[in-house]
C-alpha positions as CSV (number, residue, x, y, z in Angstrom):
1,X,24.6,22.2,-0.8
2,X,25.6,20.7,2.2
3,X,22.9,19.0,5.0
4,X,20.2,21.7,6.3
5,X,19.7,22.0,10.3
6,X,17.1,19.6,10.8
7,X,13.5,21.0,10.5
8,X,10.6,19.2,13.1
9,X,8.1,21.2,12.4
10,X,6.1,22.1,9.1
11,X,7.1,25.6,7.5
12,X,3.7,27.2,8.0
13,X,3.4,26.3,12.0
14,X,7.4,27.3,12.2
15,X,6.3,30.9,10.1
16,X,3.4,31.6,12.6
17,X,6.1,31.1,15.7
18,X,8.7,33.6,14.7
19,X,6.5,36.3,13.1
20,X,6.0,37.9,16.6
21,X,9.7,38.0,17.6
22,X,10.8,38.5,14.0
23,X,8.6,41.8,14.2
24,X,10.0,42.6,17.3
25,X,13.4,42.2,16.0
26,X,12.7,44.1,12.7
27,X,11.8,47.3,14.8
28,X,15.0,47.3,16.9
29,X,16.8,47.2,13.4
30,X,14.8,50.1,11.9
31,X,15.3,51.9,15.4
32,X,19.5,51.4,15.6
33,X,19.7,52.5,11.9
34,X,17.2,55.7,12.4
35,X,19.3,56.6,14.5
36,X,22.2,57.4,13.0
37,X,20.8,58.7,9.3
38,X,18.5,62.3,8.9
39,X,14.4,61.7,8.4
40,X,12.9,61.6,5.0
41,X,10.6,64.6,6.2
42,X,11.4,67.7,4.0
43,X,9.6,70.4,2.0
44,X,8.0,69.6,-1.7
45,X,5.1,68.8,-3.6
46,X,2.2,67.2,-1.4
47,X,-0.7,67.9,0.7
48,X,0.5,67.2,4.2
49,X,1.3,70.8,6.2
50,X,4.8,70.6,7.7
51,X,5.6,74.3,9.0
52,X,5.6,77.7,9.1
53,X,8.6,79.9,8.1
54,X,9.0,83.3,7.7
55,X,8.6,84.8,4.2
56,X,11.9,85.2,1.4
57,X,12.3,87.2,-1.9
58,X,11.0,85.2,-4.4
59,X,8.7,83.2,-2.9
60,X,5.4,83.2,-4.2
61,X,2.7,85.4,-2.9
62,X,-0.4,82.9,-3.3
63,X,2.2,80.4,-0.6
64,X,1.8,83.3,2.2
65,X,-0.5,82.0,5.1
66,X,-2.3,85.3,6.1
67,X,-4.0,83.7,9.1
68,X,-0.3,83.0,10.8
69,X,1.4,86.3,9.4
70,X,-1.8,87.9,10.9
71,X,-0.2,87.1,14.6
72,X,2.7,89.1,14.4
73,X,4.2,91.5,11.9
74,X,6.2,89.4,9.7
75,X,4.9,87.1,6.5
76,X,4.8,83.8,6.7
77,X,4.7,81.2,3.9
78,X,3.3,77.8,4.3
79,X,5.0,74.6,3.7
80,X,3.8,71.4,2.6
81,X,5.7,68.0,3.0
82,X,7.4,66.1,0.4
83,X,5.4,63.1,-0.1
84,X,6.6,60.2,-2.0
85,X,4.6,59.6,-5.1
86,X,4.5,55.8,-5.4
87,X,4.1,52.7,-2.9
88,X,7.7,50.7,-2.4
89,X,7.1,46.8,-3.8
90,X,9.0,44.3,-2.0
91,X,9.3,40.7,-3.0
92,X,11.4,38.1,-0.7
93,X,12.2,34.8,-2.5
94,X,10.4,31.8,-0.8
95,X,12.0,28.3,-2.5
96,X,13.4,25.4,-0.6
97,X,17.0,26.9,-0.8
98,X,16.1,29.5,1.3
99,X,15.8,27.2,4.1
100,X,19.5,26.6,4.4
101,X,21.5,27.3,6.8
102,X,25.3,26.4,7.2
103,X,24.8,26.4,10.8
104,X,23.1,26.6,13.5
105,X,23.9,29.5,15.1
106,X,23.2,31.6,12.0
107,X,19.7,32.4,10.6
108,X,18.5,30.7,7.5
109,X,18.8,32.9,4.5
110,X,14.8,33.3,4.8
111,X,14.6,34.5,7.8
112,X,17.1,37.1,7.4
113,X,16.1,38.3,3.9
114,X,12.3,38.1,5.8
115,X,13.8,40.2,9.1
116,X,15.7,42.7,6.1
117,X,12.2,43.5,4.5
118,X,9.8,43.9,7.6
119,X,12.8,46.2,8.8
120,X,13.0,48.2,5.9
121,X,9.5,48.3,5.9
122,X,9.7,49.9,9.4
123,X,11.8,52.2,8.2
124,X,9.5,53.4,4.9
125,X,6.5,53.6,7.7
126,X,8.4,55.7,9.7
127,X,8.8,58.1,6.8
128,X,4.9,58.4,6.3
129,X,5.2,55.8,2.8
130,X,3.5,52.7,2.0
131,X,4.7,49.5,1.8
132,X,2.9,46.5,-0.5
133,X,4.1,42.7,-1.2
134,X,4.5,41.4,-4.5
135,X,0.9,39.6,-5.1
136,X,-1.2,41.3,-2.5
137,X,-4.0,43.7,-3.7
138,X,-3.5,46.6,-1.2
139,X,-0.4,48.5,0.6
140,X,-0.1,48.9,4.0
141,X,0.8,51.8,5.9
142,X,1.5,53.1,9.7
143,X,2.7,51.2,12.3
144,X,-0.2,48.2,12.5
145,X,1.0,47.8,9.0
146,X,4.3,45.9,10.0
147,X,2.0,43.5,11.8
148,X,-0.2,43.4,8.7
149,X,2.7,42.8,6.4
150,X,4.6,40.1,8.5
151,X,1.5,37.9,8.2
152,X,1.4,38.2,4.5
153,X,4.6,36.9,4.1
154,X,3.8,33.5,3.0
155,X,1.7,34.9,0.3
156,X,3.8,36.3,-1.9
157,X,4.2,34.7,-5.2
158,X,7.6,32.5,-6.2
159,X,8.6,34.5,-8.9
160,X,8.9,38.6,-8.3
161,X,6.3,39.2,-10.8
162,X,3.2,41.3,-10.2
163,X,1.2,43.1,-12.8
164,X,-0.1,45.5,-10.2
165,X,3.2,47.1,-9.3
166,X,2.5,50.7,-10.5
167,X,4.2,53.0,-13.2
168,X,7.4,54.6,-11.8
169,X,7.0,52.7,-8.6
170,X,10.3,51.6,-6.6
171,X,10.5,47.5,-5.9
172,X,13.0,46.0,-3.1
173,X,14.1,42.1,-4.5
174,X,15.3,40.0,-1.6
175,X,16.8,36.6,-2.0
176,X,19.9,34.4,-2.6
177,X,19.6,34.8,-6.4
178,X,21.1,31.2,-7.4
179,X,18.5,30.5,-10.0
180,X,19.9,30.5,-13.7
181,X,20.3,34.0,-14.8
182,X,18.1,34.0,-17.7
183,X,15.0,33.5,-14.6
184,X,16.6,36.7,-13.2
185,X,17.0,38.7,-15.9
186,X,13.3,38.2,-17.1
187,X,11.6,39.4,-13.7
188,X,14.0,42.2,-13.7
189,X,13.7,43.1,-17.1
190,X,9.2,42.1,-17.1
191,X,9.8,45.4,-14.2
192,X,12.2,47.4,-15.8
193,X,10.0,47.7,-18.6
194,X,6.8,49.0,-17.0
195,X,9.2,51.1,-15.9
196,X,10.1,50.3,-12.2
197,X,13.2,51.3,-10.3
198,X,14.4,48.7,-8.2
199,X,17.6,47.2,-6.6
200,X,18.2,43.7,-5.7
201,X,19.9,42.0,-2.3
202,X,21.1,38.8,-2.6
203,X,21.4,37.0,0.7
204,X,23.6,34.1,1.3
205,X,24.9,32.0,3.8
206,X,28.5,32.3,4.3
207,X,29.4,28.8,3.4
208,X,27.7,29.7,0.1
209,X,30.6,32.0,-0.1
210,X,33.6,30.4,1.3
211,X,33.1,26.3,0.5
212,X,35.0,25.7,3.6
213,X,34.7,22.0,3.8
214,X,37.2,19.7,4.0
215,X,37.6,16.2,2.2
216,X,34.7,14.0,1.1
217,X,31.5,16.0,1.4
218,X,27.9,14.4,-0.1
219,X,26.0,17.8,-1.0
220,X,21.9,17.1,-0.6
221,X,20.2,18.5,-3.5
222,X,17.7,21.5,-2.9
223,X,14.5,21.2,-4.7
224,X,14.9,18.8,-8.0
225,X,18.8,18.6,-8.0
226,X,20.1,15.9,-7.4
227,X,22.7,15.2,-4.5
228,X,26.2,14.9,-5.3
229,X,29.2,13.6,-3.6
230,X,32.6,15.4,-4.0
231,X,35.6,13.4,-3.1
232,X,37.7,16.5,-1.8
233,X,36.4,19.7,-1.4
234,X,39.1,21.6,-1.0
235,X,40.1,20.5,-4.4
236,X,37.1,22.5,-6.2
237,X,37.0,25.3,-4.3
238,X,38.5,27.7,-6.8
239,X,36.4,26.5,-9.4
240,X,33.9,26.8,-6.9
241,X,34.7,30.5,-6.3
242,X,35.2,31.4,-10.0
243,X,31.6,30.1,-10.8
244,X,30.4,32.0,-8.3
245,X,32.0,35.5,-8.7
246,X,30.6,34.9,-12.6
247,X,27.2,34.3,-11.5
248,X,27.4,37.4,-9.1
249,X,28.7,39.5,-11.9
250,X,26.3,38.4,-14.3
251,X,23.4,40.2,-11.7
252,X,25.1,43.0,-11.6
253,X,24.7,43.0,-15.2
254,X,21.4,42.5,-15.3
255,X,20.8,44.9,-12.3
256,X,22.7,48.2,-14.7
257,X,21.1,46.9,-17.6
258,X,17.9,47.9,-15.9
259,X,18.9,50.5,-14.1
260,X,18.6,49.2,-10.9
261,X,21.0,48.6,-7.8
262,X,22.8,45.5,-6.4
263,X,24.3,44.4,-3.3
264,X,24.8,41.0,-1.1
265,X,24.8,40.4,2.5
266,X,25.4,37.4,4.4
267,X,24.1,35.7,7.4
268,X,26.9,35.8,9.5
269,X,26.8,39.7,9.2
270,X,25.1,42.4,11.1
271,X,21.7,43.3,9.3
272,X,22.3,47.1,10.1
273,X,25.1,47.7,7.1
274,X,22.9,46.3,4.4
275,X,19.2,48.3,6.1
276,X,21.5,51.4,6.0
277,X,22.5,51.3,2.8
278,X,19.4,50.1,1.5
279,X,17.1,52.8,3.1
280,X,19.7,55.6,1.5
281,X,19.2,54.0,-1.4
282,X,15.3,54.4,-1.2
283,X,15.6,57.7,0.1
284,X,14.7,60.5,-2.3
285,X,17.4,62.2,-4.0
């Protein structure tokens, strides 16, 4: 990987100075893409009243509010709101890798996957669900809960593994994914099992994607690989490619062998697209 943008300050001081603004920034996400998709609110099982409406064939007697058909001379049956039935887990990937940045003018991959999950989050709040981190005892709900949740972020545990995710529950995986496979497969697979519906979002710089160096390139090692030096770049970048498109397609594998969703995103990209087609995906069916 090639040399980070210099960091001067330790990660926990640099965390606590861009939770406010990253909040700030995960709202006006949530807000542009709520915008242009329907609300979750609609009729079901639950508890919650949502309205009034006038009385069908076929609807069942006991469901007719006698109170509000009392005010005029037509029935009226009470509706309750759907109401989701389990908490969404999220988990964002916290190792050294995703630190890097190519550039920068581009976010690190943490940041981004961080801004992607508080906006989501947004999002789920918005729709009257809960929200809860991968190792945290308790969801958070309502709008202090973004607050809440952004400063649990350095919390969560390195692997997405939490024996407290519930039965049936839906879990949101964010990070760049470049561990061996056989790590991936067995968080997804430890989650499938319980069972837990889930989709993954792999996050990656665009370099990541592209290689686009040219000529004799020494590539710092992240964590406990080593650095390397390539002579010419360009000269392994198909290899390069190949490698990578394998590795991609070996999480989708693991992603349909669970059952789940996958999907990447990059840095250099707008974060509406992938919060779109992520909160569709969450939405109930």
């Amino acid at each position: 990987m090639a040399r980070p943008a210099p960091v001067t300050v330790p990660w926990a001081e640099a965390l606590g100075a861009q939770l406010p603004p990253l909040v700030v920034m995960a709202e006006r996400v949530a807000a542009t893409v709520m915008q242009g998709v329907h609300g979750r609110r609609r009729p079901g099982q639950g508890d919650a009243f949502w309205q009034f409406r006038p009385y069908s064939p076929g609807d069942i007697v006991s469901r007719v509010d006698w109170r509000q058909s009392a005010k005029s001379d037509r029935l009226f049956v009470r509706e309750t709101e759907w109401e989701a039935a389990q908490t969404v887990g999220l988990w964002c990937a916290a190792g050294p890798g995703m630190d890097w940045r190519s550039s920068n003018d581009l976010p690190s991959k943490r940041v981004r996957a961080e801004l992607l999950l508080l906006a989501v989050a947004a999002l789920l709040f918005r729709g009257g669900e809960r929200v809860r981190l991968f190792g945290l005892p308790r969801a958070f709900s309502g709008r202090i809960g973004l607050a809440q949740l952004a400063d649990s972020l350095g919390h969560q545990p390195a692997r997405a593994e939490d024996e407290r995710i519930p039965r049936h529950a839906r879990v949101v995986l964010f990070g760049d994914f470049l561990a061996p496979l056989a790590e991936t497969q067995k968080a997804v697979a430890t989650l499938a099992a319980r069972p837990v519906r889930g989709h993954m979002l792999q996050v990656l710089d665009p370099a990541e994607e592209t290689l686009p160096y040219q000529g004799r390139i020494r590539f710092e090692g992240v964590g406990q690989i080593e650095e390397r030096l390539v002579p010419r770049v360009e000269g392994v970048r198909p290899l390069y490619a190949e490698r990578l498109a394998q590795h991609r397609a070996g999480l989708q594998g693991i992603a349909a062998a669970a059952g789940w969703s996958f999907a990447t995103h990059r840095t250099d990209h707008p974060p509406e697209q992938a919060l779109l087609a992520l909160y569709q995906i969450l939405s109930p069916p």
